[in-house]
C-alpha positions in Angstrom: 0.0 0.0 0.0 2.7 2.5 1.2 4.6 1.8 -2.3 1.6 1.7 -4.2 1.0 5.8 -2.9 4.8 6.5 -3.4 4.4 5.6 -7.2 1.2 7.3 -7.9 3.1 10.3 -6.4 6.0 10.0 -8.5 3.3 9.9 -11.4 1.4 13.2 -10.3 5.2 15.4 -10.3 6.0 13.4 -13.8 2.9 14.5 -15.7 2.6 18.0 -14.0 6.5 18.8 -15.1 5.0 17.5 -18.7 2.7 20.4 -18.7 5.0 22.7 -17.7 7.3 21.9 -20.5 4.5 22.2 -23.0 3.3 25.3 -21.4 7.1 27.5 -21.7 7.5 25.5 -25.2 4.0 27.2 -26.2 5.7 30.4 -24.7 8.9 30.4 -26.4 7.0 29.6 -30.2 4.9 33.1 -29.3 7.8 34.8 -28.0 9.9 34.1 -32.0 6.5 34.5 -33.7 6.6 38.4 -32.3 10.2 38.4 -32.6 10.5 37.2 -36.4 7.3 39.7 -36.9 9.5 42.3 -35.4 12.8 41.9 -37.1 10.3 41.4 -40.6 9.1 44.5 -40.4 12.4 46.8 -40.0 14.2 44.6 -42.8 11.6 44.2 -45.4 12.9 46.4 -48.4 10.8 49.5 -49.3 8.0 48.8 -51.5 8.3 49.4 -55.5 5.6 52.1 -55.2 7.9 54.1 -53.0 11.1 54.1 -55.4 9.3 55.0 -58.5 10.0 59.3 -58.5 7.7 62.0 -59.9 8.9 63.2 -63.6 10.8 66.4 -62.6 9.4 69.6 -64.7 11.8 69.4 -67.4 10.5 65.4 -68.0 7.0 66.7 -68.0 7.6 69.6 -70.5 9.4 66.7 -72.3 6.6 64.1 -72.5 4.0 67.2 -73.3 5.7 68.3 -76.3 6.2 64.3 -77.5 2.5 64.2 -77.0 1.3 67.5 -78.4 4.3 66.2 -81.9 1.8 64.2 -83.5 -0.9 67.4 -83.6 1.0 69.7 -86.1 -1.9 72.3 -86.0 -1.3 72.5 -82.0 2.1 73.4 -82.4 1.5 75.9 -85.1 -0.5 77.9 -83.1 1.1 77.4 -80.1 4.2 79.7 -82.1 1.8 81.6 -84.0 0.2 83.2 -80.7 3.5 84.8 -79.8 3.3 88.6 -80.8 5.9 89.2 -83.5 7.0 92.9 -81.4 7.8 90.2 -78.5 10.3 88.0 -80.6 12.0 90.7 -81.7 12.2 92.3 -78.7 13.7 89.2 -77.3 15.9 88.6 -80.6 17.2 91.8 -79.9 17.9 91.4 -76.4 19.9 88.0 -77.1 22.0 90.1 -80.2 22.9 92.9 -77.2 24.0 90.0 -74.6 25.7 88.2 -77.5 27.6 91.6 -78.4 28.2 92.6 -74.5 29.5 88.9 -74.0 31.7 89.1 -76.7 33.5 92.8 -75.7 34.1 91.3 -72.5 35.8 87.8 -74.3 37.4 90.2 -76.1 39.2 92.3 -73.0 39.5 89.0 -71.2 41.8 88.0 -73.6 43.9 91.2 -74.4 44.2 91.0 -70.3 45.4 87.8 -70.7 47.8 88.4 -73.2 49.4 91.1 -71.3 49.6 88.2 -68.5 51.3 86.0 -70.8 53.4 88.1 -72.3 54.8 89.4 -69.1 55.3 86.2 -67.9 57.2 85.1 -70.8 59.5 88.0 -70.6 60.8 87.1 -67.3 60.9 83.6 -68.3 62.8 83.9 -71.6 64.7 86.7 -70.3 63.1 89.7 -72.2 66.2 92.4 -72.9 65.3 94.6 -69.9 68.2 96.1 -68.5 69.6 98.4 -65.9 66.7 100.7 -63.9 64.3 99.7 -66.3 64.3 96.1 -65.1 61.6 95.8 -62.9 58.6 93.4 -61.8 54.9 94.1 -63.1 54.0 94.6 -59.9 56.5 97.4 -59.5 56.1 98.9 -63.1 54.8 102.4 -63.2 52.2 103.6 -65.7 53.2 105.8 -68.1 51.6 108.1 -71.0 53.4 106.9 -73.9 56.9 105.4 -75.3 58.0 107.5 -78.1 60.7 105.3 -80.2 62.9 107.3 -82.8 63.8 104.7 -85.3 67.5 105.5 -86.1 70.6 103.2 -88.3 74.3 103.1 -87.5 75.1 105.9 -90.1 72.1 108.5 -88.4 75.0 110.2 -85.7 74.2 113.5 -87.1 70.6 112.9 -87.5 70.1 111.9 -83.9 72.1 115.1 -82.8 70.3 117.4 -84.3 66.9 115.9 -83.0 68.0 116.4 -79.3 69.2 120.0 -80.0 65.4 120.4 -80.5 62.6 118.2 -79.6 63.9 115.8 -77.4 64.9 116.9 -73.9 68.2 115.9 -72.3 69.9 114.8 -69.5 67.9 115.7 -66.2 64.8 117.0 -68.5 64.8 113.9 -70.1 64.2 112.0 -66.9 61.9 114.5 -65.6 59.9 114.1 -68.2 59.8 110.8 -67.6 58.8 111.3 -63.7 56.6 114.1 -64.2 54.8 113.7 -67.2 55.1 110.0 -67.9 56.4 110.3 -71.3 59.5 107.7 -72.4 62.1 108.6 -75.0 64.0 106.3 -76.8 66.2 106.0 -80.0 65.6 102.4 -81.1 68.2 100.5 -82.6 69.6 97.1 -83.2 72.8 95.2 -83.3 75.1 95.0 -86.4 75.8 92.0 -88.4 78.8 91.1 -86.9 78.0 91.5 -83.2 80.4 93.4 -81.2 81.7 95.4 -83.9 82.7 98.3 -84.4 79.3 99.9 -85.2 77.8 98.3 -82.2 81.1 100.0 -80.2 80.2 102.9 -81.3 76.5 102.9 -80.5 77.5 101.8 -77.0 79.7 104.7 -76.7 76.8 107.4 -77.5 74.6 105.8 -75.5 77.0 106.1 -72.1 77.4 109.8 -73.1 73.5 110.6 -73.6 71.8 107.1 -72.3 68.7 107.6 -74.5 69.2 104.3 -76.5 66.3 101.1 -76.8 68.9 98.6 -77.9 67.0 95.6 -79.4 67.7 92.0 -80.5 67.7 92.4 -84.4 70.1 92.6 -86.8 70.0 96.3 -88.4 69.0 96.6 -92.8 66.6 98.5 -94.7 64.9 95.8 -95.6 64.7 94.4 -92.0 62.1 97.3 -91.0 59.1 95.2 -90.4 61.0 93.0 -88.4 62.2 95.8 -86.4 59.0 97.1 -85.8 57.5 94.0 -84.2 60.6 93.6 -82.2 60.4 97.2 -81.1 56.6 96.7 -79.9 56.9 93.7 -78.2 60.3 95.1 -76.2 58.7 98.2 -75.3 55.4 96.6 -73.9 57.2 94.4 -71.6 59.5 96.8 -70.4 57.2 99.9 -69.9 53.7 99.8 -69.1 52.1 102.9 -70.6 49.0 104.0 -72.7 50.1 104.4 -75.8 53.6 103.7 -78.1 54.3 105.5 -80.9 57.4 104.5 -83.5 58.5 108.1 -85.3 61.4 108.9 -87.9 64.5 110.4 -86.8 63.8 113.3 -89.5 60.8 113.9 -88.2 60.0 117.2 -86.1 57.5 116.3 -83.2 56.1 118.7 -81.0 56.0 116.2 -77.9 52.7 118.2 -75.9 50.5 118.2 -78.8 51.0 114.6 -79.0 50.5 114.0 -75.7 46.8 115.8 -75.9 45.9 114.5 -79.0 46.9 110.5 -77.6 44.9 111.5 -74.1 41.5 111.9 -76.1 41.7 108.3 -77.2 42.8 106.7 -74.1 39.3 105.2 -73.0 39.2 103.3 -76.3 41.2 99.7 -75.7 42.2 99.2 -79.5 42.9 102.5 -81.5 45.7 102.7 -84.0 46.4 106.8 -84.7 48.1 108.1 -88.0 47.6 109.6 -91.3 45.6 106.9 -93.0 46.7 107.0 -96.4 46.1 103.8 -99.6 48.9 104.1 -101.8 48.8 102.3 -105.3 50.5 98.4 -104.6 54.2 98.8 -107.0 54.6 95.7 -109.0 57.5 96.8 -111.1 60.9 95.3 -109.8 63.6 98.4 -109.1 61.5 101.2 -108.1 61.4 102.4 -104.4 58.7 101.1 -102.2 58.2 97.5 -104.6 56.4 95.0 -103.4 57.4 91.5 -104.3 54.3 90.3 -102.7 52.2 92.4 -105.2 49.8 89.1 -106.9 48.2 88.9 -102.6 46.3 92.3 -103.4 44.5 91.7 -106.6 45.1 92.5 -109.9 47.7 95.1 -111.0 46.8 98.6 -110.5 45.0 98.0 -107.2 45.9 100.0 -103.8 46.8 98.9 -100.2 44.5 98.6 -97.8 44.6 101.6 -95.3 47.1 102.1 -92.7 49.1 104.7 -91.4 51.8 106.6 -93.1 55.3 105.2 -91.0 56.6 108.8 -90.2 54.7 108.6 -86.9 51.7 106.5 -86.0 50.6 105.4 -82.8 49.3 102.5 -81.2 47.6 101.6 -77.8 48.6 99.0 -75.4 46.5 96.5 -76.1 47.2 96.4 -79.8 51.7 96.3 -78.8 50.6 93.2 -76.3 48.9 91.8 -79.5 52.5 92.0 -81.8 54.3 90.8 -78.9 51.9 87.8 -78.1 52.2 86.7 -81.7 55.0 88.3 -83.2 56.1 84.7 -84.7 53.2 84.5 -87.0 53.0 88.6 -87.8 53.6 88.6 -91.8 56.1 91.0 -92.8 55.7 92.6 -96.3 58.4 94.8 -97.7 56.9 98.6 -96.1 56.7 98.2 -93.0 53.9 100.6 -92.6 51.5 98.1 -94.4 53.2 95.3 -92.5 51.7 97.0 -89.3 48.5 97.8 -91.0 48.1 94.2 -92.8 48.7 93.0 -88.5 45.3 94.7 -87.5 43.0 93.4 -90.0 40.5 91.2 -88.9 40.6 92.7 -85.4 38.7 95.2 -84.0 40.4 98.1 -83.9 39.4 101.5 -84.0 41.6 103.6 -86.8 42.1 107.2 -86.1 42.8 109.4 -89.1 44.5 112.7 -87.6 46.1 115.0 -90.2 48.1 116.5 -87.7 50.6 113.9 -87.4 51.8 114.4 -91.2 51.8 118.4 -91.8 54.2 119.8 -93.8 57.3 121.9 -93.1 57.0 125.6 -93.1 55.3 127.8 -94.2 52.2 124.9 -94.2 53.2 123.5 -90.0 54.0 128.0 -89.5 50.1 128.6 -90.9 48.8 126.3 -89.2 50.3 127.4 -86.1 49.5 130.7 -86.0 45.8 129.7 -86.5 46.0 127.7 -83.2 46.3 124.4 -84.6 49.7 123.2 -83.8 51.0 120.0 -85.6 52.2 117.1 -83.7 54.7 115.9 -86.7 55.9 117.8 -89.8 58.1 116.3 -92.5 58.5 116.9 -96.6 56.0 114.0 -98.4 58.7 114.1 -101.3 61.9 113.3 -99.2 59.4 111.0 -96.5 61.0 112.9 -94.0 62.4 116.0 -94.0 64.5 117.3 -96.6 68.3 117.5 -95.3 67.3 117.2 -91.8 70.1 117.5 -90.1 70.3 121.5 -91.7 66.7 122.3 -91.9 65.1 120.4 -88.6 66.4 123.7 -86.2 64.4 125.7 -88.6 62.0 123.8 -88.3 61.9 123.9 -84.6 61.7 127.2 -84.5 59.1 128.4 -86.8 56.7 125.3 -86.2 57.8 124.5 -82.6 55.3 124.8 -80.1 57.5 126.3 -77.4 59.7 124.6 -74.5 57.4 125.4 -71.9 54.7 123.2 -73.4 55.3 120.0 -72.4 55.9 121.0 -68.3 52.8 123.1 -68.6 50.5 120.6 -69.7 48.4 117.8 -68.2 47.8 114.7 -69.3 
């Protein structure tokens, strides 16, 4: 009896831990039924609906005008609503923008030239010497460079222009200081370098120091070469307004070249002179051929205009142009319509001033006395004038527009 109770005992604990198990087993299948629900939920990938993205405006405009493509009537009403005044209005708005857009490409770009060309000066070692070798950022600005092309054999010719227009010594630098205003004879080396033409150019320039020396090799038929080189030397080694090249039998009067230059400075691109079209000379021999006649037509045609090389003038952007491409410049044989031929096809403004090509008395006396001093006088016939070295101080004096001009005036 007492075993039979001890077994029936051991039965009831046996089958009430058998619920128990089936009771946390029923628990724990809950318990990672919520769990798995749980962990579903924050993984599951966003639905399709949600990735697909409204057209943006653009795509709409896009799908409208596929849509409206097949109804050609639409569409021609659709343009044909527009008031005409409106389209042009708006044409002519896009022309101004267009033009505006281009001025500014246009400085952008002289600017940048002037950039490069500096650069390249220092880099290459640009013939700057003595005080005038000095960083852009310590360059002063000046008024103008006045360059008196001058050869080996033009001693007496150079004399006789500083015993008139050209100030010496302390008034040259002066003028420099005070009225921004350069002076140079510009000249080359000799064929044999070192020699004793170059000796004695080096010589004159330690007694007076009023020399450009440049690297080219002196000859009369070197003058458009010359002229490039004398552009792109001066631009990079004085920063001023304008640069003028002028004969060294030429009389200038210095002041009245100075206020005639000043009323052009606003313009970027302006090349000053006596615009003249002489006739293009075919036959071999004469003075002033051309061997590259057959470019300008048939025989019998003229030049295109450019200024007469007495004197002529050109602004700073137009000398960074030469020096920027002064490799690809053509050179014909005048060098006048070398530097003429170098400004087609870019927009520059030419100045035709009759003043820079009066004659010697009595025509530059006349005028004078009427109150309309020249800037330049020469002889047409002698492209220069006649026997300068005798008549130049003659000149001077009867066509001269006085010493105190040029400290009295303001640029």
């Amino acid at each position: 009896m007492k075993e039979t109770l001890i077994m029936k005992n051991k039965g009831d604990q046996k089958a009430s831990r058998n619920v128990i198990s089936q009771k946390w087993t029923l628990l724990l299948c809950i318990s990672s039924f919520c769990a798995g629900l749980l962990f579903t939920n924050r993984m599951w990938p966003v639905s399709d609906s949600k990735l697909i993205t409204r057209p943006t405006s653009l795509e709409s405009e896009g799908l409208k005008l596929v849509s409206e493509g097949c109804d050609l009537r639409k569409l021609h009403m659709k343009n044909v609503k527009r008031d005409p005044k409106q389209i042009f209005g708006e044409v002519s708005k896009t022309h101004q923008a267009i033009q505006t857009l281009d001025k500014t490409i246009s400085s952008l770009e002289m600017e940048l030239a002037a950039a490069r060309s500096i650069q390249e000066s220092i880099v290459n070692g640009s013939p700057i010497s003595g005080e005038d070798a000095t960083t852009s950022s310590e360059k002063r600005k000046y008024l103008m460079v006045v360059g008196i092309n001058t050869a080996f054999s033009s001693r007496k010719r150079r004399d006789s222009v500083r015993a008139t227009w050209m100030p010496q010594g302390e008034k040259r630098k002066k003028l420099e200081d005070e009225k921004g205003i350069i002076m140079r004879f510009v000249i080359g080396h000799s064929a044999t370098v070192g020699g004793i033409l170059d000796r004695a150019i080096e010589a004159e320039d330690r007694k007076h120091g009023d020399f450009l020396r440049l690297d080219h090799v002196e000859g009369y038929l070197e003058l458009s070469a010359k002229t490039k080189t004398y552009f792109a030397t001066a631009v990079n080694m004085w920063d001023a307004e304008f640069y003028i090249k002028v004969d060294d039998d030429v009389h200038v009067n210095i002041a009245t070249l100075g206020h005639t230059l000043v009323r052009h400075r606003k313009k970027k691109r302006v090349y000053i002179g006596c615009m003249k079209s002489g006739p293009v000379l075919a036959q071999k021999g004469v003075r002033y051929h051309e061997p590259e006649y057959w470019k300008f037509g048939e025989n019998g045609n003229k030049y295109f205009r450019h200024a007469t090389g007495q004197l002529y003038a050109i602004s700073k952007d137009l000398a960074t142009y030469i020096s920027l491409n002064q490799h690809v410049l053509h050179k014909y044989a005048n060098e006048d319509v070398s530097l003429g031929s170098w400004f087609i096809g870019l927009d520059v403004e030419h100045i035709d001033d009759r003043r820079l090509c009066c004659g010697t008395p009595p025509d530059c006396e006349w005028k004078a006395q009427a109150g309309n001093i020249c800037v330049a006088s020469f002889d047409w016939t002698c492209s220069g004038i006649c026997r300068s070295v005798d008549r130049i101080k003659e000149v001077h004096r009867r066509c001269g527009e006085g010493e105190n001009a040029v400290w009295s005036a303001k640029f």
